[in-house]
Backbone as JSON, one array per atom type, in Angstrom:
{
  "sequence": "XXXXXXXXXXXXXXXXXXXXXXXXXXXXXXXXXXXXXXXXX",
  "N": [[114.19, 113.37, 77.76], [112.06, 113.38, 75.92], [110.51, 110.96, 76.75], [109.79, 111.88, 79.6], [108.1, 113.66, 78.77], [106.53, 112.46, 77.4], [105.31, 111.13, 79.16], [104.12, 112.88, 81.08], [102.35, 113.76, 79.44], [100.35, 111.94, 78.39], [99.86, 110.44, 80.9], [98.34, 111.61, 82.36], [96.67, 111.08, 84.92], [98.31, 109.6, 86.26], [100.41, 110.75, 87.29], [103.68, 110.98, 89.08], [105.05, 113.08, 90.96], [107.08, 113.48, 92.87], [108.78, 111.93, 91.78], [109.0, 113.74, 88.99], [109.67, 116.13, 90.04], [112.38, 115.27, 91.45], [113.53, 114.01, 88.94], [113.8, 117.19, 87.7], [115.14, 118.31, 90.0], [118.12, 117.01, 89.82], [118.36, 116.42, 86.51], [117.76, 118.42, 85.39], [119.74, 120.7, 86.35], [122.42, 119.57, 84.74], [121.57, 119.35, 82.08], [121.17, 122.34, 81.78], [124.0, 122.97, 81.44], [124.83, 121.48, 79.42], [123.81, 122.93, 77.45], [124.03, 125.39, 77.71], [127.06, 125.33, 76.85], [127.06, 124.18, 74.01], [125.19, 126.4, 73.35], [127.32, 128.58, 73.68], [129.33, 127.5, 71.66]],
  "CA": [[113.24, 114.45, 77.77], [110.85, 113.06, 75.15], [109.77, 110.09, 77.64], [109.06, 112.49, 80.53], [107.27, 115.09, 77.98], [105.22, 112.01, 77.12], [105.02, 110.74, 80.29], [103.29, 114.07, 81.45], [101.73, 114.46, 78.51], [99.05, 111.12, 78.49], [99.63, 109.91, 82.1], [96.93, 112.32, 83.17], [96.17, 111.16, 86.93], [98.95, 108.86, 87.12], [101.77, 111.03, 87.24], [104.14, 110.55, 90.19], [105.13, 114.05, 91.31], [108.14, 113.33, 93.76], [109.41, 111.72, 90.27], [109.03, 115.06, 88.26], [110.72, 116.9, 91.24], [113.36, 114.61, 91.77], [114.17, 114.74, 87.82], [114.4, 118.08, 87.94], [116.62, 118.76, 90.43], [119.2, 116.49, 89.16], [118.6, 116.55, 85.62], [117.88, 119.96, 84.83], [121.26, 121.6, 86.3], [123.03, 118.74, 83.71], [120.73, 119.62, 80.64], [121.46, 123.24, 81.69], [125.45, 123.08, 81.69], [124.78, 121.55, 78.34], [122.65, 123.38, 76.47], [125.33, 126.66, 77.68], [128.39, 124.93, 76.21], [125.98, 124.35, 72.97], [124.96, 127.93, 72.59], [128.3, 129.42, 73.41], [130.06, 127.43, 71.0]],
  "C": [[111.94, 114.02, 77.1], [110.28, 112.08, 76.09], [108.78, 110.56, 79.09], [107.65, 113.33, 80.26], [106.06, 113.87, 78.23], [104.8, 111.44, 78.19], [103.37, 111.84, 81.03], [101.96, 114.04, 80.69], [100.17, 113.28, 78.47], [99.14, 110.43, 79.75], [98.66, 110.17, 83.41], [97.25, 112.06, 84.99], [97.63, 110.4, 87.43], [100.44, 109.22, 86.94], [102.57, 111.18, 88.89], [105.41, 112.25, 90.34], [106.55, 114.16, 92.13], [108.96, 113.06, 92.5], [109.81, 113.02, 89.79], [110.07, 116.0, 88.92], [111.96, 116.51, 90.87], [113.98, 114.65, 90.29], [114.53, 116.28, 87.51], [115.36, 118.67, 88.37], [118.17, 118.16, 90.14], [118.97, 115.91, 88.1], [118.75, 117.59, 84.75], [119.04, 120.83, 84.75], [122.34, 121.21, 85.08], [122.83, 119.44, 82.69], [121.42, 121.22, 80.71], [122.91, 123.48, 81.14], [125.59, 123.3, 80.01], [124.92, 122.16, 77.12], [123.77, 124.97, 76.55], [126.66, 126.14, 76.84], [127.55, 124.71, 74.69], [126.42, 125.58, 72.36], [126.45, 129.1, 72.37], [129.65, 128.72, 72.01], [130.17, 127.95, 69.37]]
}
């Protein structure tokens, strides 16, 4: 997460968008599952 944040964060023009996507959809559902087993414990 911190590499993408910073990725975003000073890569200004040269961020690669299909990338961002493509992490999303299969990293986010993961992180999500997570972050529920986390809070409910």
């Amino acid at each position: 997460m911190r590499g993408m944040r910073n990725r975003i964060a000073h890569g200004y023009f040269d961020i690669d968008l299909a990338v961002v996507w493509d992490t999303l959809q299969t990293a986010l559902p993961t992180l999500k599952v997570q972050l529920d087993s986390i809070v409910s414990a």
